[in-house]
VOPAGU-2260 file (C-alpha; in pm, 1 decimal, decimal comma):
REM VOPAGU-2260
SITE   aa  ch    i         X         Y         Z
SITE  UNK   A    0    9559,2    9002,7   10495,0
SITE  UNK   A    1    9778,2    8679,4   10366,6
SITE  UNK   A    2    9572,6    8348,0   10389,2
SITE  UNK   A    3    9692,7    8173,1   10707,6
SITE  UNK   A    4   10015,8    7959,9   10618,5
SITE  UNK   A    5   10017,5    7566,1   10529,3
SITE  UNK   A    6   10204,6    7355,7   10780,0
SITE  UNK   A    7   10620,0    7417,4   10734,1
SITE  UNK   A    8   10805,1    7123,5   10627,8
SITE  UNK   A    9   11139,6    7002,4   10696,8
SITE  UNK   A   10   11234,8    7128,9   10354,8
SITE  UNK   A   11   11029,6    7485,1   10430,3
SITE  UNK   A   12   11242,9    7485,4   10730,5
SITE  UNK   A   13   11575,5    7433,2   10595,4
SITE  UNK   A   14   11502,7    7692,3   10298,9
SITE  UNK   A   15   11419,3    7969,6   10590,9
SITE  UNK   A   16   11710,6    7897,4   10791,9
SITE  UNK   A   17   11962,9    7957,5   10498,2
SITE  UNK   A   18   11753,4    8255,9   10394,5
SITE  UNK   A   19   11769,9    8423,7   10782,4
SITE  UNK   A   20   12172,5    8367,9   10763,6
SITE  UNK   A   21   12185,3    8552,4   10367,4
SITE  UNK   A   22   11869,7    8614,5   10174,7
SITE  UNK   A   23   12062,4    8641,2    9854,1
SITE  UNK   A   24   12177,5    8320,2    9824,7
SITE  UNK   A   25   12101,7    8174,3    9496,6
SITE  UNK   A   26   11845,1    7942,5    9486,9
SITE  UNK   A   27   12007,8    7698,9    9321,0
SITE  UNK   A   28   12246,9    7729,0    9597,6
SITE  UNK   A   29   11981,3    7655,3    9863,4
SITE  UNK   A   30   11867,2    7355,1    9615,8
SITE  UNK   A   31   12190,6    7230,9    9630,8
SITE  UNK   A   32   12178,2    7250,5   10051,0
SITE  UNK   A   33   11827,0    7088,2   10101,5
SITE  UNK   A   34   11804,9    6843,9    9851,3
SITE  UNK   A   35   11562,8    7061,0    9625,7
SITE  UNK   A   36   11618,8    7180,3    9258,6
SITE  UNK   A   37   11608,0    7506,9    9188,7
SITE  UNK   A   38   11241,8    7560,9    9048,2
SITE  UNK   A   39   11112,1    7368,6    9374,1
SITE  UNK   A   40   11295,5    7638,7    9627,7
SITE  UNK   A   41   11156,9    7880,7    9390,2
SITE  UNK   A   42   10819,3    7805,7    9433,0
SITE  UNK   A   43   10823,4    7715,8    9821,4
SITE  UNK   A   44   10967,9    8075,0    9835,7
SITE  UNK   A   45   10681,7    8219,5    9645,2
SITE  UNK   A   46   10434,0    8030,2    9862,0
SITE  UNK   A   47   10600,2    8106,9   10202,7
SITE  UNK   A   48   10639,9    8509,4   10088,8
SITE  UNK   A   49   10252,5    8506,1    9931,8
SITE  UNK   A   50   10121,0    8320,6   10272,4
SITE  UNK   A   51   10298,1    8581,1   10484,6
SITE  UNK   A   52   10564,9    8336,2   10660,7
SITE  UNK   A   53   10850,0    8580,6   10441,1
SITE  UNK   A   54   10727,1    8944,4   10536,8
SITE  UNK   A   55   11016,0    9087,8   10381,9
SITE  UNK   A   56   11373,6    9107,7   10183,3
SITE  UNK   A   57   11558,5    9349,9   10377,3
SITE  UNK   A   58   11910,7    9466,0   10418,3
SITE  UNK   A   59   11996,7    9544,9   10802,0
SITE  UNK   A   60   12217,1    9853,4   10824,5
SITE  UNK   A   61   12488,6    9922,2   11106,0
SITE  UNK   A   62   12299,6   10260,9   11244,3
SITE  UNK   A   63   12638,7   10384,5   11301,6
SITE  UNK   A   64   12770,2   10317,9   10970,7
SITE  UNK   A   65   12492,9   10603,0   10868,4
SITE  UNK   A   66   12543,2   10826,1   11186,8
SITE  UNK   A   67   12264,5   10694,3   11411,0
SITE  UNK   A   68   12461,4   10557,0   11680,7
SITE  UNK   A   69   12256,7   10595,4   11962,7
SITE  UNK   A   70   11998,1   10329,8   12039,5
SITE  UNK   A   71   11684,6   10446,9   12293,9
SITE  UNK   A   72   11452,1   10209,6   12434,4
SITE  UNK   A   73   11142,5   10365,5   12557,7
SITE  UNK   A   74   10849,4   10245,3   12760,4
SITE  UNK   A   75   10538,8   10452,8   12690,1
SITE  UNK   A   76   10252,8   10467,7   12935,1
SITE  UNK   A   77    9908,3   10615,4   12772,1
SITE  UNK   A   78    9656,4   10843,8   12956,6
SITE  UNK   A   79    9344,0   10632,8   12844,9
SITE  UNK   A   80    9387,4   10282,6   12642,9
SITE  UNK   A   81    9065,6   10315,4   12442,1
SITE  UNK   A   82    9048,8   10179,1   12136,7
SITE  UNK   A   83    9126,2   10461,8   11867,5
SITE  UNK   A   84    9359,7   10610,3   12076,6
SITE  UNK   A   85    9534,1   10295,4   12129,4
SITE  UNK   A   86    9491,8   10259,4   11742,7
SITE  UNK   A   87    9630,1   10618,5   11719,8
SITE  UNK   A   88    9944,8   10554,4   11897,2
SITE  UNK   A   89   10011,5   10281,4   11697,5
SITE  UNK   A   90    9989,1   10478,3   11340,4
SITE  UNK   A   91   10211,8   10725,3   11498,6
SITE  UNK   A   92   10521,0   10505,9   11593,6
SITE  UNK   A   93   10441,2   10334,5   11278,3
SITE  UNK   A   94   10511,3   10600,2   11067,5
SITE  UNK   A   95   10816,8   10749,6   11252,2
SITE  UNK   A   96   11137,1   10705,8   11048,0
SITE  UNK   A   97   11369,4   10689,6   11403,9
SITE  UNK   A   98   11092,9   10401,3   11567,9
SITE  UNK   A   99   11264,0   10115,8   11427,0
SITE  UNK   A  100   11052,0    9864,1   11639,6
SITE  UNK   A  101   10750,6    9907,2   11847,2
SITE  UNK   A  102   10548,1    9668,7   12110,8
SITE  UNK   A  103   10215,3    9662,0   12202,2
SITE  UNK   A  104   10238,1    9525,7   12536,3
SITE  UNK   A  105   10111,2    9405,6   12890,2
SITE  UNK   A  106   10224,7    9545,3   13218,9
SITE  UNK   A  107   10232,4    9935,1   13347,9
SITE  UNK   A  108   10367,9   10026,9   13018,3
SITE  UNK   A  109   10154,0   10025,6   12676,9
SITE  UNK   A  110   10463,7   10028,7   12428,3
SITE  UNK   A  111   10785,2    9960,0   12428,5
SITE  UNK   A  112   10932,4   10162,8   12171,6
SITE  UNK   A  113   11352,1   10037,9   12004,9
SITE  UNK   A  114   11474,4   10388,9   11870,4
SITE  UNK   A  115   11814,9   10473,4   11693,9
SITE  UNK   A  116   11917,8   10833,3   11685,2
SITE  UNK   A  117   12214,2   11061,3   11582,7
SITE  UNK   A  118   12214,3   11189,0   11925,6
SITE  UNK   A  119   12051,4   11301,3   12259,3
SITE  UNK   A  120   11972,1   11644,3   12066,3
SITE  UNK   A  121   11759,7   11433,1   11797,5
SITE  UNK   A  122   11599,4   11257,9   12081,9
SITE  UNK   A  123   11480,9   11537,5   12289,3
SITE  UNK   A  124   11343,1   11666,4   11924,0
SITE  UNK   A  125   11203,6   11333,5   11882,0
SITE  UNK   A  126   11068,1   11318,6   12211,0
SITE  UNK   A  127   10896,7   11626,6   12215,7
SITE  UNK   A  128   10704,2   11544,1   11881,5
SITE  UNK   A  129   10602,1   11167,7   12021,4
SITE  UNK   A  130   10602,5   11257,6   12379,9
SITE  UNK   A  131   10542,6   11568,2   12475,7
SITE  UNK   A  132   10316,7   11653,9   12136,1
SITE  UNK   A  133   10080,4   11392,3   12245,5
SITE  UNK   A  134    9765,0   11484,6   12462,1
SITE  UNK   A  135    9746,9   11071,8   12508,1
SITE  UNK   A  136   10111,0   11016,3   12730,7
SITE  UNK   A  137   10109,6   10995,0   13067,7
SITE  UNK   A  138   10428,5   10931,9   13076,9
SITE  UNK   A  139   10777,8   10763,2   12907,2
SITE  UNK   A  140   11085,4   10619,0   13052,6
SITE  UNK   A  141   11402,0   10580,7   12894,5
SITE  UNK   A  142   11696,6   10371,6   12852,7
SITE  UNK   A  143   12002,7   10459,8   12650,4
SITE  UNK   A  144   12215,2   10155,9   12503,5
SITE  UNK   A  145   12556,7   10153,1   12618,3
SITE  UNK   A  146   12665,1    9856,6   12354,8
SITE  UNK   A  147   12516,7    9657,4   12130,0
SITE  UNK   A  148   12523,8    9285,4   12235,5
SITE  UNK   A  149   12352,2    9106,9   12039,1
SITE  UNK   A  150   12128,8    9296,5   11757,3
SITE  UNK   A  151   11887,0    9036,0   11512,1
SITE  UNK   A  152   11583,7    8983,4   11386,4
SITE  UNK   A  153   11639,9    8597,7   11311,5
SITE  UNK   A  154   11350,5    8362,6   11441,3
SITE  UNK   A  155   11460,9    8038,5   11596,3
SITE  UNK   A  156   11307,3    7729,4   11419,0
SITE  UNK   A  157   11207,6    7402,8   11459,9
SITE  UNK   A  158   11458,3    7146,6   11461,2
């Protein structure tokens, strides 16, 4: 696990905002935009990715662009929350390509599951392996995407 993250500065701040627009911008571009040089962005990049406040560099692909159109959320209600089958559940979504987010959450269901899909004939295969498969699901609900609103994984920050 990352040792828990120092305080964010202004500076911090502004470095994270640019880098949530277009994480390839130069650094001594970002210098330039928060009054830094280049070696000091550097390092407070370092830091912030080594303390766990960066998880990841990432490209975000348009699923349709590579012929997974379809975007299923799912709410999944377990059988029997005990621990390792809780634990279970969560190795299993984890580790399924098509699962590109998954919730642990309150309420009547226990996950909320954000899948993209070629189509309904990959989700009923898909379902059947996460679903139906599983000794542990009571049940699942589904919601098909009609359009895609608004799609991001930026975090708001401080002002």
């Amino acid at each position: 696990m990352p040792p828990s993250p120092p305080p964010l500065d202004s500076f911090d701040l502004a470095i994270l905002a640019i880098l949530q627009r277009d994480n390839t911008t130069p650094q001594r571009l970002i210098g330039e935009a928060v009054n830094l040089s280049a070696p000091a962005v550097q390092r407070r990049i370092k830091r912030m990715e080594q303390t766990g406040v960066i998880a990841s560099h990432v490209a975000i692909i348009d699923p349709a662009a590579v012929g997974q159109p379809l975007t299923i959320f799912v709410e999944v209600e377990l059988e029997s929350e005990r621990t390792e089958l809780i634990d279970a559940a969560k190795r299993q979504f984890s580790q399924t390509p098509e699962v590109q987010q998954c919730y642990y959450v309150t309420g009547e269901a226990d996950f909320i599951l954000v899948i993209t899909v070629a189509d309904m004939g990959a989700y009923e295969a898909l379902t059947r392996k996460l679903f139906f498969g599983s000794n542990n699901v009571r049940k699942f609900r589904t919601f098909v995407a009609m359009d895609r609103v608004k799609v991001g994984l930026t975090v708001p920050l401080p002002d």
